[in-house]
N, C-alpha and C positions, 0 to 999 in steps of 0.2 A: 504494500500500500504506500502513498505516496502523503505522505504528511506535514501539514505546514506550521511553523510556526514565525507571527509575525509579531514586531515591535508592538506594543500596546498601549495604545494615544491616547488610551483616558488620561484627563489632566491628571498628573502625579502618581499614576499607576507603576509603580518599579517592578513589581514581579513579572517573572516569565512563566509560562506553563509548561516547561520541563527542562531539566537541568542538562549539563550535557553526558549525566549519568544514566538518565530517562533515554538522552536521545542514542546512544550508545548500545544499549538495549536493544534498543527497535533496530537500527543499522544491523546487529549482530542475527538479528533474525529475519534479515534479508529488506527489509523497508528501508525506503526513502525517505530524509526528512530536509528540509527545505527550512528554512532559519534567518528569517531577516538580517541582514547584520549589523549590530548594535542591539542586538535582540535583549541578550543576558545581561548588558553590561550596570545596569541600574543595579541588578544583585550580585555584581562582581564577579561574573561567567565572563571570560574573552570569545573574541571569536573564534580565535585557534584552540583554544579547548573544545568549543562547539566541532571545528574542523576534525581532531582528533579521536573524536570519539564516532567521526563519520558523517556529519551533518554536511550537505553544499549549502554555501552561503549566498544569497540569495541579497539585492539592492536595492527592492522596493516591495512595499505591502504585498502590492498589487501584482507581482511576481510569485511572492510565498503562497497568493490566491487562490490564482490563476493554477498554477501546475500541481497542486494538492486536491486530493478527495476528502483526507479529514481535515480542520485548521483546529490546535492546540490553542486555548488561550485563555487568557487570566477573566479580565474585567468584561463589565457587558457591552454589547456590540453598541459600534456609534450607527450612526447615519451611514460615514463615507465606507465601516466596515461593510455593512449589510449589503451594502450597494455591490462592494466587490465580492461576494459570493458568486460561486459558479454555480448554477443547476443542480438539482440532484446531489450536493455534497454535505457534508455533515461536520457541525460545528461542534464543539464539545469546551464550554465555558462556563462560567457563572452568568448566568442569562436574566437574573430578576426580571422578568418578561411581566410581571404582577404590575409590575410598580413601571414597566417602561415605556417608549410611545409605539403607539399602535402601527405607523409606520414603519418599524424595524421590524413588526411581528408580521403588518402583513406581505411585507419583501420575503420572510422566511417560508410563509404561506405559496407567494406566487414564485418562485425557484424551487418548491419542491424541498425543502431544506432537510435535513433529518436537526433540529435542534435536539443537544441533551446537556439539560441544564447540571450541573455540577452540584446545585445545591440540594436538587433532589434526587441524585441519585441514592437509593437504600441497600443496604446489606441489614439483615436480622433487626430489622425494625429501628434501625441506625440509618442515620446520616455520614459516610465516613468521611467523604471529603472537605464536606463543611465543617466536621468535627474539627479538623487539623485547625482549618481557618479561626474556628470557636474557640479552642484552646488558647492561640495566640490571641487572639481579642479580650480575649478574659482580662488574660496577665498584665494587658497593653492597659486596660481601664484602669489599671490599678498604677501602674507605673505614671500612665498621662494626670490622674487625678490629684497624685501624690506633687505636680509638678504645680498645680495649678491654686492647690492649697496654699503654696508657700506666699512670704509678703512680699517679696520681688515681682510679682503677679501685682498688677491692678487689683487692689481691692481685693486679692487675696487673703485669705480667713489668718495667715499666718501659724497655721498648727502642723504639727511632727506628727505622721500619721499613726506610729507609734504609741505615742507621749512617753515622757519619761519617770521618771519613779516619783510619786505626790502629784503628777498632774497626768491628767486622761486621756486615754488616746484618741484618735477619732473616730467617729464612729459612720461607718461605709452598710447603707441599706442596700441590699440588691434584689432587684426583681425581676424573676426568673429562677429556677433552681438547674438548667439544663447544661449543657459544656459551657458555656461563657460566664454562669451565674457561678457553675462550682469552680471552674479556673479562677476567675476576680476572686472567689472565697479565700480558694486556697493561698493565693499573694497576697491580699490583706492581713489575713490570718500571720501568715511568715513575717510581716511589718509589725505585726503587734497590734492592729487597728479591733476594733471590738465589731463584728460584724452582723448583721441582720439578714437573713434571706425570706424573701416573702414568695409563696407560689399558691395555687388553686389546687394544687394535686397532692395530695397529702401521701401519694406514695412518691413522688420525686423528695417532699419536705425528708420523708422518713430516712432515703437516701442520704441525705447532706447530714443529717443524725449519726449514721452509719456512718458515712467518709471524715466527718470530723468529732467524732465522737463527743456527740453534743457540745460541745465547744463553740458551734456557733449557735447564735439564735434562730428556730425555723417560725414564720407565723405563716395560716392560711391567708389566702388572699382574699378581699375586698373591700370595698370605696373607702370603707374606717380605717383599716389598717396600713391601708396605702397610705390615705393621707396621715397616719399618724408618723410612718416610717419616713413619709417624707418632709414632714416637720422637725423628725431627730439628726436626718440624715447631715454629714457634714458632708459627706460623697454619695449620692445616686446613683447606680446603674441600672439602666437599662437593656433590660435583657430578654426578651419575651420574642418568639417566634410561633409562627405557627406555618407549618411548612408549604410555603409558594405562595402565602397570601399577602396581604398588606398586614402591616401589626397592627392590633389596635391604639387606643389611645387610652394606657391606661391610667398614667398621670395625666392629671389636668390642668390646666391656667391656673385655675384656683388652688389645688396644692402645690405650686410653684411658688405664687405671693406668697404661699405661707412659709416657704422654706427659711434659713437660716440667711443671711446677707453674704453672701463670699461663696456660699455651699458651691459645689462642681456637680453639674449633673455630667455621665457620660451614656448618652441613647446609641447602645452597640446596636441596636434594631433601627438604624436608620436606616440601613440599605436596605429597608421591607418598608420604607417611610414614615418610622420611628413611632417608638412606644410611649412616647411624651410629648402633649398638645404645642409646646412650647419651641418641638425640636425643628431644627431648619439644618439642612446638609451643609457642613461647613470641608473643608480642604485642608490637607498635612500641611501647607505653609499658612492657613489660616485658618487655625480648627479652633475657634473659640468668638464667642461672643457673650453679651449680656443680657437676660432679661429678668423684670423683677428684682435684680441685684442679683441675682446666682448666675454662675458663669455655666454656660453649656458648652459640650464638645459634642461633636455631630459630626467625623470625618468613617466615610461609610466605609473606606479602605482599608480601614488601619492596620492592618494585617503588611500593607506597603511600606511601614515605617522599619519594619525588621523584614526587609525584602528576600534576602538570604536567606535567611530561615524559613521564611512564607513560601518562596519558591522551593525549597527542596521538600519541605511537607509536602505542598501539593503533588510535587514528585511521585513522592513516595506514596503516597493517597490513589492519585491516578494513572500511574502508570500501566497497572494493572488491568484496566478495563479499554485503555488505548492500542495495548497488546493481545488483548482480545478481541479486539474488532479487525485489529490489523492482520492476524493470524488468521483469523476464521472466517471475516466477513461480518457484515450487519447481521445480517438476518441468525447467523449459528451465535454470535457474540449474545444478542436478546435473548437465544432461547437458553442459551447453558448461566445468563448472569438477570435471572428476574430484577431483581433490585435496578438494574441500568436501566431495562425499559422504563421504570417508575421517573426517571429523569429524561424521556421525551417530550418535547414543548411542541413541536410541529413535525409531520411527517406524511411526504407523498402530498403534497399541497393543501391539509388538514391542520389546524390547531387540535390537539390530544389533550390538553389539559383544562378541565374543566372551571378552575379559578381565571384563568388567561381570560378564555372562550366568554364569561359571564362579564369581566371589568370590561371587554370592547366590543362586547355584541356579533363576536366573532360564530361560524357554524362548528360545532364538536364535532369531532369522528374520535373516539375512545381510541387507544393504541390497542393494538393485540401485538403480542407474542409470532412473530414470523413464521410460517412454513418453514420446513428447509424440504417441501418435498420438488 
């Protein structure tokens, strides 16, 4: 199979969608892989790395497009990507197709596209590629929040997220108990900060019980407890998914007024269009703003900020289902990896996904499972 991967133009996007150990792999088992060049180098891959491990290096997008059947890639397609789609090919990214313009879904619609989204691809009732991403976002919230507290910060609250011995730490509410609520936990926790998880599901709460042996606090979720958490909160996160739809809004304006002055909310559910009324997508060179006096961070990518790392997880996440399509083909790759299908967006000039199909008025045709006869 002929596989492309090209530079990734979303503003501020560093990651690549496979490392040149991914791409090395695929060479060795007889594929092609096609590599913009300057592809890696936001996460500190050269090209001659790429080179060596097999890749031809390729001088424009629209080159890595053009001559590939699959394209490898991180963030969600622009405009000028969708456009450069060939027929019949298949993309294989983070696609928030939920939350994106209808126009890039119905390009994928009229070329026949095989979309498969990254974030909903499942294994055993798991999300594993988003997991990786989830993990690092967790960690990130705690690190960026940790940054934003201090008084060097505008109107920063000025606290040690820690505290030190006679005086308290801070105290980090999060809501959500799933990879990105129990990641932030567990970094909080490591800082010393006194931590809160709030969720609706009392067997994830029992979990976070279990993983931190009571150690942190779990409440159930609703309208009182939120707002109560978010009246203690000196850190927010936001963390609530609900897979391939929009998040809802579970903080509201009015428990934002009520937060503390300085507080840092961070809405990890922005790239589903955030779990906080308040929240507005902000950018790695400018992830913060103000309202109400509490400072919000909203950069939907953050996983970009540790590009290195982000790219080789994803590697190591998806390599695996890239080698089975390359191997076997579409149609034997869906029937031997159920869980993949479950991450088809559009296929054979059909939208498949029922969230997609309902936010743009689009027609369903449900995906099936391929023939291989």
């Amino acid at each position: 199979m002929r596989i492309g991967i090209p530079k990734e133009t979303l503003h501020e996007e560093k990651r690549v969608a496979l490392s040149p150990g991914g791409v090395n792999s695929l060479t060795r088992a007889g594929h092609t892989v096609y590599l913009e060049t300057a592809a890696g180098e936001s996460s500190h891959f050269t090209d001659e790395e790429y080179i060596t491990a097999g890749a031809k290096i390729v001088y424009s997008a629209e080159e890595a497009f053009k001559r590939s059947e699959l394209i490898a890639k991180v963030a969600t397609l622009t405009n000028e990507e969708a456009e450069m789609l060939q027929d019949n090919q298949i993309i294989f990214s983070f696609l928030h197709l939920a939350v994106g313009k209808k126009n890039v879904i119905e390009n994928l619609i009229k070329k026949k596209i095989t979309a498969i989204a990254l974030e909903l691809i499942e294994r055993d009732t798991r999300l594993p590629i988003l997991h990786i991403m989830s993990e690092i976002a967790g960690q990130l919230a705690i690190q960026e929040a940790e940054r934003y507290l201090e008084s060097t910060v505008k109107d920063g609250r000025g606290i040690l997220l820690g505290g030190i011995t006679g005086v308290a730490p801070a105290t980090v509410v999060i809501i959500g108990a799933g990879v990105v609520g129990i990641s932030a936990a567990r970094a909080a926790m490591g800082r010393g900060a006194q931590v809160i998880v709030i969720d609706h599901d009392l067997h994830r709460l029992r979990n976070v019980d279990t993983i931190f042996n009571k150690r942190v606090a779990t409440v159930m979720a609703n309208p009182y407890t939120i707002a109560r958490g978010a009246k203690l909160a000196d850190v927010l996160i936001g963390a609530i998914l609900i897979k391939g739809e929009k998040a809802p809004h579970i903080v509201t304006d009015e428990m934002v007024k009520q937060m503390k002055k300085g507080a840092v909310i961070i809405d990890v559910s922005i790239d589903q269009g955030g779990c906080i009324e308040t929240s507005r997508i902000t950018t790695i060179s400018d992830p913060v703003y103000r309202m109400h006096d509490v400072i919000h961070y909203c950069v939907p990518n953050m996983p970009a900020i540790v590009s290195r790392t982000a790219s080789n997880g994803l590697n190591n996440a998806s390599i695996g289902y890239v080698m089975n399509i390359a191997n076997n083909g579409l149609s034997n790759a869906m029937n031997t990896e159920e869980g993949l299908s479950k991450g088809v967006c559009t296929y054979n000039g059909y939208c498949c996904n029922e969230t997609i199909a309902e936010t743009f008025g689009l027609k369903l045709r449900p995906f099936r499972i391929f023939s291989t006869n």
